[in-house]
Jmol script that loads the backbone (N, CA, C; Angstrom):
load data "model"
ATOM      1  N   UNK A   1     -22.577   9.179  12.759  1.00  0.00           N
ATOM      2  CA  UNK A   1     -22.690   7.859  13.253  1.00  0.00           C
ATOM      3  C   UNK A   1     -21.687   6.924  12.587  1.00  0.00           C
ATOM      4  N   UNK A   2     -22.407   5.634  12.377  1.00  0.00           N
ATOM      5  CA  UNK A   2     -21.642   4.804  11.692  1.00  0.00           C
ATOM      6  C   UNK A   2     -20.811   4.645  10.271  1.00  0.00           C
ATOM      7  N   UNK A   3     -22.044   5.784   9.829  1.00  0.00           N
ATOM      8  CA  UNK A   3     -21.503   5.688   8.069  1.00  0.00           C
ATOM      9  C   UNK A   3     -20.563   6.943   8.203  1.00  0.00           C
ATOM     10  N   UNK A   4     -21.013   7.668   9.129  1.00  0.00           N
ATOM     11  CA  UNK A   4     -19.827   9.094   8.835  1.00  0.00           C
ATOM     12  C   UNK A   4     -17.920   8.652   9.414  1.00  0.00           C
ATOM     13  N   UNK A   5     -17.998   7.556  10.042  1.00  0.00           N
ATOM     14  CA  UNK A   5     -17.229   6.685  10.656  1.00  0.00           C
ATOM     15  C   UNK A   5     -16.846   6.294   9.870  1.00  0.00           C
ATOM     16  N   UNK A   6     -16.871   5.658   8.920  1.00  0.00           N
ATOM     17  CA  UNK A   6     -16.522   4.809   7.892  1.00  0.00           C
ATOM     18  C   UNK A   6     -16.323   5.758   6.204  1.00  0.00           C
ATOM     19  N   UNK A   7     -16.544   6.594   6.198  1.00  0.00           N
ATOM     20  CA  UNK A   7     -16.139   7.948   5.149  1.00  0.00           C
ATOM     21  C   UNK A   7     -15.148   8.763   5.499  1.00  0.00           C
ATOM     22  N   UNK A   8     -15.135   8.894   7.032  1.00  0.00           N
ATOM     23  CA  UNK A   8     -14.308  10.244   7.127  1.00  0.00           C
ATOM     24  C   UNK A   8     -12.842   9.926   6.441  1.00  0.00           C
ATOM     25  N   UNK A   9     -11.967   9.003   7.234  1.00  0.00           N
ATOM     26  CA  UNK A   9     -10.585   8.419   6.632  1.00  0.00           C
ATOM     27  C   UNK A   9     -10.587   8.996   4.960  1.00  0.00           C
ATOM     28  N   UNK A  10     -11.808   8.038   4.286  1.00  0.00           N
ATOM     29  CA  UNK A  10     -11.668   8.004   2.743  1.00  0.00           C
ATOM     30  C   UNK A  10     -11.566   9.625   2.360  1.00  0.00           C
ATOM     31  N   UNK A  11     -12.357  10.510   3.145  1.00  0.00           N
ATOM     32  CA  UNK A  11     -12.138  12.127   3.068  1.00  0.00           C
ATOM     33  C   UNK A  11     -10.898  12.692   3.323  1.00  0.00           C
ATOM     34  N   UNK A  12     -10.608  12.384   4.285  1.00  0.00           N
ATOM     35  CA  UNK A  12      -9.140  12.836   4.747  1.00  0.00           C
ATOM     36  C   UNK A  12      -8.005  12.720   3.887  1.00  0.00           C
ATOM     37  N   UNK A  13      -8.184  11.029   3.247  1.00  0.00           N
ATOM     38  CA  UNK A  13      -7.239  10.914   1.960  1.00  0.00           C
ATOM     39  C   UNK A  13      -7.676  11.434   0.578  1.00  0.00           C
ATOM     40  N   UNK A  14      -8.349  11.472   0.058  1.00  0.00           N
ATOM     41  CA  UNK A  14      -8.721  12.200  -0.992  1.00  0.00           C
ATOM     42  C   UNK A  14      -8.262  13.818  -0.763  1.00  0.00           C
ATOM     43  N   UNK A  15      -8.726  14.267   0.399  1.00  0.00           N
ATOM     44  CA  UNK A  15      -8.213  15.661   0.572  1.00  0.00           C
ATOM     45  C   UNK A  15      -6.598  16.148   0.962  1.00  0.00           C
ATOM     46  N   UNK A  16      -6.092  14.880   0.931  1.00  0.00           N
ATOM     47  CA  UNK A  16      -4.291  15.430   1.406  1.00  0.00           C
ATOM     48  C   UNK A  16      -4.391  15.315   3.257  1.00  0.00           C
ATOM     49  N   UNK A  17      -5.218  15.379   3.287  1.00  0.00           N
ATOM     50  CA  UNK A  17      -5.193  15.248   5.184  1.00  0.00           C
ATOM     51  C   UNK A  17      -4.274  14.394   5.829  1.00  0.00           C
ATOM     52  N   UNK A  18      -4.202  13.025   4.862  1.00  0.00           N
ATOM     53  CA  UNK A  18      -3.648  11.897   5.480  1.00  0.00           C
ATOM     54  C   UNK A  18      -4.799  10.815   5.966  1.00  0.00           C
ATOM     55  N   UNK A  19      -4.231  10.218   6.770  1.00  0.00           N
ATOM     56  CA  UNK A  19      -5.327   9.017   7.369  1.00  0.00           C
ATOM     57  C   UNK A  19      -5.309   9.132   9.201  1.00  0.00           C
ATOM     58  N   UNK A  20      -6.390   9.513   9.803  1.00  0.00           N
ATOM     59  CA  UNK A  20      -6.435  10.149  10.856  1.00  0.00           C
ATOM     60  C   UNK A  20      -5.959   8.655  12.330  1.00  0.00           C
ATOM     61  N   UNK A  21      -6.787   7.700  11.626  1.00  0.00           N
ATOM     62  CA  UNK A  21      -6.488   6.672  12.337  1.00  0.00           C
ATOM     63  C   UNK A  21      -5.890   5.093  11.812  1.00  0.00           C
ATOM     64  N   UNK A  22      -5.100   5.463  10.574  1.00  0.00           N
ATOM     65  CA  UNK A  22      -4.350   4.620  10.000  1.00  0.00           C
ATOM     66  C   UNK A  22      -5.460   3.172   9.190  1.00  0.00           C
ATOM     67  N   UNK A  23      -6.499   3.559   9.127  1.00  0.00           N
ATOM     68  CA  UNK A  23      -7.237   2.133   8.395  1.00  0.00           C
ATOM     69  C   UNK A  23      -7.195   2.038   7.650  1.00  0.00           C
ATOM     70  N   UNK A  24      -6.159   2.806   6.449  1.00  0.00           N
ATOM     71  CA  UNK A  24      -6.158   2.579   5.150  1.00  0.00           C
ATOM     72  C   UNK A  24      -5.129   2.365   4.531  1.00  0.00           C
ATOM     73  N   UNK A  25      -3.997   1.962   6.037  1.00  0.00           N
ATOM     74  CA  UNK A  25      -2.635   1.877   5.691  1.00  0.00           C
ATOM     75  C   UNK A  25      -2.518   0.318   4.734  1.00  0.00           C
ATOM     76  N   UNK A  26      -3.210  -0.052   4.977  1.00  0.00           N
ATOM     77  CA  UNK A  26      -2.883  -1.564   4.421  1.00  0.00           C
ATOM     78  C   UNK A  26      -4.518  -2.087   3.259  1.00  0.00           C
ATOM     79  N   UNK A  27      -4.998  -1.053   2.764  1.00  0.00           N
ATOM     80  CA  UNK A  27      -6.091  -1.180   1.726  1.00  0.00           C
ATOM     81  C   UNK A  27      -5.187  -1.513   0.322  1.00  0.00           C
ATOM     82  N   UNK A  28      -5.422  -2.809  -0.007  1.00  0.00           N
ATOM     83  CA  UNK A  28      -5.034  -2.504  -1.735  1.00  0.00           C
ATOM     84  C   UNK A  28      -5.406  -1.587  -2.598  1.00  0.00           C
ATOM     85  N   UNK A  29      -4.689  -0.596  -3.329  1.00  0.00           N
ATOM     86  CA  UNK A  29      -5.386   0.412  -4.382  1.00  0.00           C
ATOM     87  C   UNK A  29      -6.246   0.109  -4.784  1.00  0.00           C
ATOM     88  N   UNK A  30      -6.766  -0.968  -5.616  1.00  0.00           N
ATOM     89  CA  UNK A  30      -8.060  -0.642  -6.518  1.00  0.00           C
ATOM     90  C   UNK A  30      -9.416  -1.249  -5.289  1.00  0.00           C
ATOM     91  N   UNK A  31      -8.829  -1.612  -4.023  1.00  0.00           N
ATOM     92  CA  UNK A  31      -9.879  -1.575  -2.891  1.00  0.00           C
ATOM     93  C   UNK A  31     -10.227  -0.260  -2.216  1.00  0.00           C
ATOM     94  N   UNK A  32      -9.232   0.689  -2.597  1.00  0.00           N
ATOM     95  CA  UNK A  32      -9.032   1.999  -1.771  1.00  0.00           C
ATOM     96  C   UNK A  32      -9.428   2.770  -2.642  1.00  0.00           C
ATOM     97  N   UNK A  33      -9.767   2.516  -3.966  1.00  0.00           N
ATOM     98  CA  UNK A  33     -10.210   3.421  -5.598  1.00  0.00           C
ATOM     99  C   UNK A  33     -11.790   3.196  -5.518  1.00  0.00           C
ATOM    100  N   UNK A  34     -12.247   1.511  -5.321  1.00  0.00           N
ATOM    101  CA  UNK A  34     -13.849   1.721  -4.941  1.00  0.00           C
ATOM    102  C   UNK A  34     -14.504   2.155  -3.676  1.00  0.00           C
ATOM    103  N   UNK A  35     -13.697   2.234  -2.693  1.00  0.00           N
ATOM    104  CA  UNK A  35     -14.165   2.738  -1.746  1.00  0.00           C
ATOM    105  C   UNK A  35     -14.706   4.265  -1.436  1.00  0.00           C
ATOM    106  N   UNK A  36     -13.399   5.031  -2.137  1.00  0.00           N
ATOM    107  CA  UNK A  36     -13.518   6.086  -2.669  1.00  0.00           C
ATOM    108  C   UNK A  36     -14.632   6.908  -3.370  1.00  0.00           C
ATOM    109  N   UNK A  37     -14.633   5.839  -4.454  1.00  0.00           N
ATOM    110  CA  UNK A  37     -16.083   6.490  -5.107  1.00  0.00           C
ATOM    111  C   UNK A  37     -16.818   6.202  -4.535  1.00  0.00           C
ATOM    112  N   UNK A  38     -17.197   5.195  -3.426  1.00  0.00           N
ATOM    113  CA  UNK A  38     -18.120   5.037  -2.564  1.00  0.00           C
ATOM    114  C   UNK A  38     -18.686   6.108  -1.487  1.00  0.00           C
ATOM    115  N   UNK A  39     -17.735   6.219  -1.059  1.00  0.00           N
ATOM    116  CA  UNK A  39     -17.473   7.714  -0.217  1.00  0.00           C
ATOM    117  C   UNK A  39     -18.314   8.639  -1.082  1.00  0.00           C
ATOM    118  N   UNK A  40     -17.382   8.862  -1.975  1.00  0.00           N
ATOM    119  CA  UNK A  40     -17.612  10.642  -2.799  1.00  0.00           C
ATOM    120  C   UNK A  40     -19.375  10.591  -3.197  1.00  0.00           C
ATOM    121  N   UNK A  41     -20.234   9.100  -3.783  1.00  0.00           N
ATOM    122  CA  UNK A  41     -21.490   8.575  -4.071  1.00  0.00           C
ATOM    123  C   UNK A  41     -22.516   9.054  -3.217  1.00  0.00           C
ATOM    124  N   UNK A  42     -21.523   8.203  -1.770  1.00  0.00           N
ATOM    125  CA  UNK A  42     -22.808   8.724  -0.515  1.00  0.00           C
ATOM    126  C   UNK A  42     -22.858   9.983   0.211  1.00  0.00           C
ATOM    127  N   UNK A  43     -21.975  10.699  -0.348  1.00  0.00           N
ATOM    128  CA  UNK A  43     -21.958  11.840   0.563  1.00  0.00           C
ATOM    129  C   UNK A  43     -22.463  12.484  -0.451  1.00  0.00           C
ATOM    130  N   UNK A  44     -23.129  12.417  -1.888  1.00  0.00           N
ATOM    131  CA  UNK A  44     -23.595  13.412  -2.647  1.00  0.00           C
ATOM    132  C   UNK A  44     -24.755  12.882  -2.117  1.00  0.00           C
ATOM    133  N   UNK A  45     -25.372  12.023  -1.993  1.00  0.00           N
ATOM    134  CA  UNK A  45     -26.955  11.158  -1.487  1.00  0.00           C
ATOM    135  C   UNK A  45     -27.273  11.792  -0.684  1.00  0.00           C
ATOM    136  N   UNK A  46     -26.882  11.774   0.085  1.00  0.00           N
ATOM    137  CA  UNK A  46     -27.280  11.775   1.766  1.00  0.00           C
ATOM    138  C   UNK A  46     -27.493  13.577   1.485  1.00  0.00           C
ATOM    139  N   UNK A  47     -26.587  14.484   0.315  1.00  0.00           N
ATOM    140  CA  UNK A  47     -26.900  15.800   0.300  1.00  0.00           C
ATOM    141  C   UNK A  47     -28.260  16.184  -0.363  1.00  0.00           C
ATOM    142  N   UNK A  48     -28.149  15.118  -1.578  1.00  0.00           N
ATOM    143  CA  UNK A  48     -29.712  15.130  -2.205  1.00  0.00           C
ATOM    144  C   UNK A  48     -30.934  14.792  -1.545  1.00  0.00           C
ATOM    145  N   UNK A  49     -30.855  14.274  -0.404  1.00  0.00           N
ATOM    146  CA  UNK A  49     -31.871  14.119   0.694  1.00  0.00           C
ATOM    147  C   UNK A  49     -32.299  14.877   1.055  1.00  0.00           C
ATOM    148  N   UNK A  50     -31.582  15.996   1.637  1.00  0.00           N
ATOM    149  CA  UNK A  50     -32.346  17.271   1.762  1.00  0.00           C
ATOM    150  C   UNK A  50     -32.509  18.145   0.750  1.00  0.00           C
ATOM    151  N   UNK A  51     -32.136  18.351  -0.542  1.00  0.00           N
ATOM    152  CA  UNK A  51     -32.558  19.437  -1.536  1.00  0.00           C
ATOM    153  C   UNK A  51     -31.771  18.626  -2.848  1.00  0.00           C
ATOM    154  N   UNK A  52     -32.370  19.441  -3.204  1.00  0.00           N
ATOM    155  CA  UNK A  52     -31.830  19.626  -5.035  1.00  0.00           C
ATOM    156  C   UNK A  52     -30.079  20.462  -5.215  1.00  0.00           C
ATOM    157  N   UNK A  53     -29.430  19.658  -5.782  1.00  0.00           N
ATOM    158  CA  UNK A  53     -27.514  20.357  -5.258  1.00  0.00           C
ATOM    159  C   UNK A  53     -27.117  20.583  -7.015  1.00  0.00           C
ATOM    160  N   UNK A  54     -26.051  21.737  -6.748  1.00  0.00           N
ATOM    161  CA  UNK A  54     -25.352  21.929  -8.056  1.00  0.00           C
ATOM    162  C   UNK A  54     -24.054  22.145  -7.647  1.00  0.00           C
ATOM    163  N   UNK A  55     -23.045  21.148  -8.386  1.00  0.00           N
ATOM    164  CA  UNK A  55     -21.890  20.798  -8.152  1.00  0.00           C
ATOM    165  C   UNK A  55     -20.807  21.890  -9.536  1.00  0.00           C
ATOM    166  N   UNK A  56     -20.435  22.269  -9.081  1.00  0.00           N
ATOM    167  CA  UNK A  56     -19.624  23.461 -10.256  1.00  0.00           C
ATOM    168  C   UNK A  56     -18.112  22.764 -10.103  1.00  0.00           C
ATOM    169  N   UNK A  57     -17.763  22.359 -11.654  1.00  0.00           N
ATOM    170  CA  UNK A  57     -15.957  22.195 -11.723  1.00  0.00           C
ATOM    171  C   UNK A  57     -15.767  22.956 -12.934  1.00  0.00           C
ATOM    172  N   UNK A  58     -14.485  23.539 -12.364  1.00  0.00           N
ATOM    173  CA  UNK A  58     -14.068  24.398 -13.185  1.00  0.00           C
ATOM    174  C   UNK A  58     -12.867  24.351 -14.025  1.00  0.00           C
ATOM    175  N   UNK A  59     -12.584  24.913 -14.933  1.00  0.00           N
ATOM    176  CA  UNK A  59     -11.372  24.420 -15.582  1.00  0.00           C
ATOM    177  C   UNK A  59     -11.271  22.840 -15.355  1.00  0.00           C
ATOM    178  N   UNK A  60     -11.880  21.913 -15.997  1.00  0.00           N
ATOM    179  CA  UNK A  60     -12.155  20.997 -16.464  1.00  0.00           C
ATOM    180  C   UNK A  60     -10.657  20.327 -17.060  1.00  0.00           C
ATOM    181  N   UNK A  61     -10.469  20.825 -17.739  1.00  0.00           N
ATOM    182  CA  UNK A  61      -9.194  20.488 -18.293  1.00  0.00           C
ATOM    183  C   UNK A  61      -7.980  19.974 -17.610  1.00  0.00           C
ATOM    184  N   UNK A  62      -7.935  20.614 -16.717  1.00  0.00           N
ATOM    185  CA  UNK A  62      -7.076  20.282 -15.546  1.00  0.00           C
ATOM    186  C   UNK A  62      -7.238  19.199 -14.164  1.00  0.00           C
ATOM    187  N   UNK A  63      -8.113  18.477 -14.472  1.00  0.00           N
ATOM    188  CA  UNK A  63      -8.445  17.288 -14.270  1.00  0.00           C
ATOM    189  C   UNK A  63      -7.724  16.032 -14.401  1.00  0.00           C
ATOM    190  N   UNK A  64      -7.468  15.413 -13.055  1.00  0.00           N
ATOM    191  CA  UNK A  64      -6.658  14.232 -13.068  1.00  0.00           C
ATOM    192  C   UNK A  64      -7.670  12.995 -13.223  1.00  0.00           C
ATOM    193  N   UNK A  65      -7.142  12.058 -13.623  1.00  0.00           N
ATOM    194  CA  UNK A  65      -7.819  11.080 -14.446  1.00  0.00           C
ATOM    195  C   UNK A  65      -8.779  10.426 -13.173  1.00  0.00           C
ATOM    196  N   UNK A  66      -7.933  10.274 -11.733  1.00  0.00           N
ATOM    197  CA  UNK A  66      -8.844   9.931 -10.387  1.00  0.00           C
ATOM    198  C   UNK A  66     -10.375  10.686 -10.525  1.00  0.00           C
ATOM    199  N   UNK A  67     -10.187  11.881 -10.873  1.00  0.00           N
ATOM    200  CA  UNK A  67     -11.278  13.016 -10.403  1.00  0.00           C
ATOM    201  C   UNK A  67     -12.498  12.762 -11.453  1.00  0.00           C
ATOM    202  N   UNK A  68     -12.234  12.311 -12.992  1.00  0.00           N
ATOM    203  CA  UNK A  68     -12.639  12.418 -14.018  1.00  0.00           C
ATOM    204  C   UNK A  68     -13.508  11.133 -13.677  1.00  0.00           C
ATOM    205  N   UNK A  69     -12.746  10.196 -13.337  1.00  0.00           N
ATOM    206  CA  UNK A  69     -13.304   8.747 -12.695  1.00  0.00           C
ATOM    207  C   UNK A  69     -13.845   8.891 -12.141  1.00  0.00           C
ATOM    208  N   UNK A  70     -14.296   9.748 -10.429  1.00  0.00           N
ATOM    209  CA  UNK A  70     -15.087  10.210  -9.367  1.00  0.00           C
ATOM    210  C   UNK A  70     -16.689  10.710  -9.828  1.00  0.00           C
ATOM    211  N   UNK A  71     -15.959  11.855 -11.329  1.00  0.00           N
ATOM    212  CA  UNK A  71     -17.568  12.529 -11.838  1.00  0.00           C
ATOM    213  C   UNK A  71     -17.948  11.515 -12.539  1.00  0.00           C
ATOM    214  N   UNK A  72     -17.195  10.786 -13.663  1.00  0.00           N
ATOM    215  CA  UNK A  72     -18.315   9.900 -14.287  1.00  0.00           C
ATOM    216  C   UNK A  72     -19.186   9.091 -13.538  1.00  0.00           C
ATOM    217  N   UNK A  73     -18.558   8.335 -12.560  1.00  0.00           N
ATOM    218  CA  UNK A  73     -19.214   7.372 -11.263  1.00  0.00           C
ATOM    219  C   UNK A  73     -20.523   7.837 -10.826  1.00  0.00           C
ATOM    220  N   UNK A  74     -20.168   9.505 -10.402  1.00  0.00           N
ATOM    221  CA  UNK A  74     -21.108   9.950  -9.930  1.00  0.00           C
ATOM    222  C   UNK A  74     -22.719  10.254 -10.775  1.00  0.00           C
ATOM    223  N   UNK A  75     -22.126  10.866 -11.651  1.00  0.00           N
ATOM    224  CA  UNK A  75     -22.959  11.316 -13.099  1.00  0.00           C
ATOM    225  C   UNK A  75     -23.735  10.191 -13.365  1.00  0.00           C
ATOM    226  N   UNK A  76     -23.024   8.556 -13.586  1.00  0.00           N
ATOM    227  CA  UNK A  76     -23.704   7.412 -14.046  1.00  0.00           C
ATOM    228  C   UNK A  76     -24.527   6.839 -13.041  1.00  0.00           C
ATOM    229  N   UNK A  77     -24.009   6.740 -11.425  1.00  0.00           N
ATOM    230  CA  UNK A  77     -25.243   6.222 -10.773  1.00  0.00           C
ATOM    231  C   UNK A  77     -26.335   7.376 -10.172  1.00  0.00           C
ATOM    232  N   UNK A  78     -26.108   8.606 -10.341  1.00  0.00           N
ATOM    233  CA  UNK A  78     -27.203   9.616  -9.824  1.00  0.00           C
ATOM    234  C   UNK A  78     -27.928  10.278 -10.832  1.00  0.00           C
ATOM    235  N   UNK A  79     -28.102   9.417 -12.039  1.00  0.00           N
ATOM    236  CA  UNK A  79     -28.532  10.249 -13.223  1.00  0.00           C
ATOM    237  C   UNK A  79     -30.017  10.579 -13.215  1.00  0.00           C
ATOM    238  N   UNK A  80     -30.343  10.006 -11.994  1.00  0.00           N
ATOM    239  CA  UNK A  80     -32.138  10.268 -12.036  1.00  0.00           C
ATOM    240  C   UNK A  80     -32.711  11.140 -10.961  1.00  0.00           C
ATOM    241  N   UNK A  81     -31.594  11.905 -10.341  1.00  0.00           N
ATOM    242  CA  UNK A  81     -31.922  12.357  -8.976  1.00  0.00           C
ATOM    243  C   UNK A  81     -32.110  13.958  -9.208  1.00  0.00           C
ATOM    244  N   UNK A  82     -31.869  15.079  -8.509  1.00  0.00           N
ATOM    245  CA  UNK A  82     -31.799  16.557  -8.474  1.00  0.00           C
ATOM    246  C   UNK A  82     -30.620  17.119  -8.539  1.00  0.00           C
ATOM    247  N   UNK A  83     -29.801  16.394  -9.246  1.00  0.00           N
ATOM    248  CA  UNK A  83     -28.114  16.834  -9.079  1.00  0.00           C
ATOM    249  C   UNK A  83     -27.438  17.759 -10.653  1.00  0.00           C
ATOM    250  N   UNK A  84     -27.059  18.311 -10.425  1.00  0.00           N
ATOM    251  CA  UNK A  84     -26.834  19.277 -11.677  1.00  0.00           C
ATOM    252  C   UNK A  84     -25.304  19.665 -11.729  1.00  0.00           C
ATOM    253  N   UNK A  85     -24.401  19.311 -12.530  1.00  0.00           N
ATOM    254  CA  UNK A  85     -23.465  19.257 -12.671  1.00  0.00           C
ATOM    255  C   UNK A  85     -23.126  20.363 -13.634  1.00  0.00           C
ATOM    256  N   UNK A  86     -22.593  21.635 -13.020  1.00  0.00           N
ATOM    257  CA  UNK A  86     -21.668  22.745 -13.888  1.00  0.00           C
ATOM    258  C   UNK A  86     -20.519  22.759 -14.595  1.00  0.00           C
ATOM    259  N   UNK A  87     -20.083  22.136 -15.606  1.00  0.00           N
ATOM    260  CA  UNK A  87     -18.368  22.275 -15.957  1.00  0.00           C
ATOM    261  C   UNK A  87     -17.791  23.077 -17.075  1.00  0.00           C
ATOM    262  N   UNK A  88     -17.039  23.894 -16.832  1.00  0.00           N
ATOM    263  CA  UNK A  88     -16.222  24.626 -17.576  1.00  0.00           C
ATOM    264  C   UNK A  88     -14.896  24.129 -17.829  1.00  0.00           C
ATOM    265  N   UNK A  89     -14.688  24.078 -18.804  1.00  0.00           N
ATOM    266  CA  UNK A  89     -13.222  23.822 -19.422  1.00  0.00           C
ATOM    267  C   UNK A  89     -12.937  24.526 -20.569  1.00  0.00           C
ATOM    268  N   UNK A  90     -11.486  24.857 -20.789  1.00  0.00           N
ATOM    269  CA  UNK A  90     -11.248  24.997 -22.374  1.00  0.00           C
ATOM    270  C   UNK A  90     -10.976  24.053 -23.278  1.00  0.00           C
ATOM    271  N   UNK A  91     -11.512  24.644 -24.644  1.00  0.00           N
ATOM    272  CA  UNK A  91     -11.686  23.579 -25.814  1.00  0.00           C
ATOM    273  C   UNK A  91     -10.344  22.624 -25.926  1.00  0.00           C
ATOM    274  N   UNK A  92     -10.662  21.912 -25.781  1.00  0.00           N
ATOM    275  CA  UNK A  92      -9.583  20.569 -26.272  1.00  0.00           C
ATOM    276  C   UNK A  92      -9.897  19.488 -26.822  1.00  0.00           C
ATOM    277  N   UNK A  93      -9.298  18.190 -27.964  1.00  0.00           N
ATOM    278  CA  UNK A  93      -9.505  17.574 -28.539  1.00  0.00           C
ATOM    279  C   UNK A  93     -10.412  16.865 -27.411  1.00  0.00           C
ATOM    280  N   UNK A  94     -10.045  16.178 -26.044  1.00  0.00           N
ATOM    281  CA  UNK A  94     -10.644  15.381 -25.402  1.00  0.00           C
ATOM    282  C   UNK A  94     -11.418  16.096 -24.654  1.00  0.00           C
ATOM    283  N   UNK A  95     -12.397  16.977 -25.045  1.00  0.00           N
ATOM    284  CA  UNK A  95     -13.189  18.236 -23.912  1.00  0.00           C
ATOM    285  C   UNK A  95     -14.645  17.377 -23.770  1.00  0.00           C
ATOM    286  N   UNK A  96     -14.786  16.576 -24.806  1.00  0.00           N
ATOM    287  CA  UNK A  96     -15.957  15.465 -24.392  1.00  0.00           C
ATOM    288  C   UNK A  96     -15.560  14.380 -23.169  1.00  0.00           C
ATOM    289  N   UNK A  97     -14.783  14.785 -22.011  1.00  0.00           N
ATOM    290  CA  UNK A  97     -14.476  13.700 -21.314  1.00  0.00           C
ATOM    291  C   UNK A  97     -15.627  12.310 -20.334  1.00  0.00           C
ATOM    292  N   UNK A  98     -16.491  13.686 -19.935  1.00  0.00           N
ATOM    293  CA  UNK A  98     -17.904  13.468 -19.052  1.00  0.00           C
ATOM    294  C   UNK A  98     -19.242  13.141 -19.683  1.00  0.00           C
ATOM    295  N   UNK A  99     -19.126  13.406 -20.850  1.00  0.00           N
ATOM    296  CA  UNK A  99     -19.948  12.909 -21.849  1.00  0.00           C
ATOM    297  C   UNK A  99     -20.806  11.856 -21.322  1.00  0.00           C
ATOM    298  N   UNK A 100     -21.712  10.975 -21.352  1.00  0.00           N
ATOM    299  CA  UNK A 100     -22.314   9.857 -20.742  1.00  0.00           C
ATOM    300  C   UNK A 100     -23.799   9.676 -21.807  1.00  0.00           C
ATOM    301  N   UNK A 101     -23.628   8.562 -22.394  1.00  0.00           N
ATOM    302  CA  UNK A 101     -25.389   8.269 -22.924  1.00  0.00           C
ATOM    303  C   UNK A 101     -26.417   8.327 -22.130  1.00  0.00           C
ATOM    304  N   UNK A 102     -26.056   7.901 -20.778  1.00  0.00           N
ATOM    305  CA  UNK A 102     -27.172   7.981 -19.759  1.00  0.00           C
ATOM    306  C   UNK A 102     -27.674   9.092 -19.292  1.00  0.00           C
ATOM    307  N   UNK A 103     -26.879  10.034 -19.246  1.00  0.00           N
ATOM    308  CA  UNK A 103     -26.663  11.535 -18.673  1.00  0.00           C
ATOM    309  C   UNK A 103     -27.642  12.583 -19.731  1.00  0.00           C
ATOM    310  N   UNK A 104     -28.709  13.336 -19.538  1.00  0.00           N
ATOM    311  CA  UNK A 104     -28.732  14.486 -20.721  1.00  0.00           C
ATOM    312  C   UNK A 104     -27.783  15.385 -20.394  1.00  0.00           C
ATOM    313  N   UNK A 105     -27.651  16.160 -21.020  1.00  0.00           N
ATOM    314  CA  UNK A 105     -26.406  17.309 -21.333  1.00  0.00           C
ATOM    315  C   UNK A 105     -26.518  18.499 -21.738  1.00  0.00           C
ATOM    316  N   UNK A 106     -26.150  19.381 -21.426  1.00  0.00           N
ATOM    317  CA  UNK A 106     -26.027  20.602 -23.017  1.00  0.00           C
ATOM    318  C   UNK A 106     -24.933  21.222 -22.744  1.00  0.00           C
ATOM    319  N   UNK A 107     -24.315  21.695 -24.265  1.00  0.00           N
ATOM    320  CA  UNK A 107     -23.251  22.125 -23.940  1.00  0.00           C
ATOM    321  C   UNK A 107     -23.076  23.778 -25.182  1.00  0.00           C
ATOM    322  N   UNK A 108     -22.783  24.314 -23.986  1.00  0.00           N
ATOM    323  CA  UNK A 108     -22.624  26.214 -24.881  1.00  0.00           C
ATOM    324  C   UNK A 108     -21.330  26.150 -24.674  1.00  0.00           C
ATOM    325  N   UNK A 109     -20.993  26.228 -26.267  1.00  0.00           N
ATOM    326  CA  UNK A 109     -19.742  26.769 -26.412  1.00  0.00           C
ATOM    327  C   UNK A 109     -19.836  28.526 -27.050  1.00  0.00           C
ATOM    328  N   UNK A 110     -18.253  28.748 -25.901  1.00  0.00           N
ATOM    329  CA  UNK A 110     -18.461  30.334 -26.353  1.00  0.00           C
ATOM    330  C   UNK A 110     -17.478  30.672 -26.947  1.00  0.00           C
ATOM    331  N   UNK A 111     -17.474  31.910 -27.812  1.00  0.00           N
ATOM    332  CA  UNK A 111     -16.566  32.468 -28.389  1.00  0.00           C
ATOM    333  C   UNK A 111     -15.226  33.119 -27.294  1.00  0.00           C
ATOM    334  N   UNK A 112     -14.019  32.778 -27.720  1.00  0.00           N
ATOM    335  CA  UNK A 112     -12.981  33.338 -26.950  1.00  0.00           C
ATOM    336  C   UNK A 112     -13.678  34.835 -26.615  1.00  0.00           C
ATOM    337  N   UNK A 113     -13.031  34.693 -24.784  1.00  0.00           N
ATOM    338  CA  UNK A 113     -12.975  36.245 -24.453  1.00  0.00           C
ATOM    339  C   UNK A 113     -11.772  37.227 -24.663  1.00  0.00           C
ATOM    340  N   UNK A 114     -12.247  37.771 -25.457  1.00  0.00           N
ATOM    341  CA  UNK A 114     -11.078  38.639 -25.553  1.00  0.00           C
ATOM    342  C   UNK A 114     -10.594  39.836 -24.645  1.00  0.00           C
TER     343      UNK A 114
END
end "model"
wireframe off; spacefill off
backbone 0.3
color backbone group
């Protein structure tokens, strides 16, 4: 309907698609940055509506600062819902990136595989 109308574009650009019907040719960036997480917010909602979801990122590390911005957003306003967030990365000084006071956590660190 209406709201899937108003997400798809923001999908299309986030995914490299492009912009299917040009409405975002003329968005200022940091109007086109909240919208975004707006997007990425309601489309995890609308999934938690029907069940309990687990979101897996991998190699963590390799994470652009947009994306890192997307999970915290997400992490901070859905912290009370059925959403379970998987992340793997390797150890690095900044490997606490997602970290959140609001958020519980746990974190297993493993011994290199050899």
């Amino acid at each position: 309907g209406e709201e899937a109308d108003r997400l798809m574009p923001l999908l299309y650009h986030v995914l490299g698609l492009g912009d299917p019907d040009a409405t975002l040719q003329h968005v200022e960036p940091q109007q086109l940055r909240r919208q975004i997480l707006y997007a990425v917010r309601t489309i995890i909602e609308r999934r938690l509506d029907l069940s309990p979801l687990l979101i897996v990122v991998e190699d963590l590390h390799w994470a652009d600062a947009a994306s890192l911005e997307a999970l915290r957003f997400v992490m901070d306003r859905l912290e009370r819902t059925r959403l379970m967030l998987l992340v793997t990365h390797r150890p690095a000084p900044d490997n606490d990136q997602l970290n959140s006071s609001r958020v519980s956590h746990t974190a297993l660190r493993l011994s290199p595989l050899n």
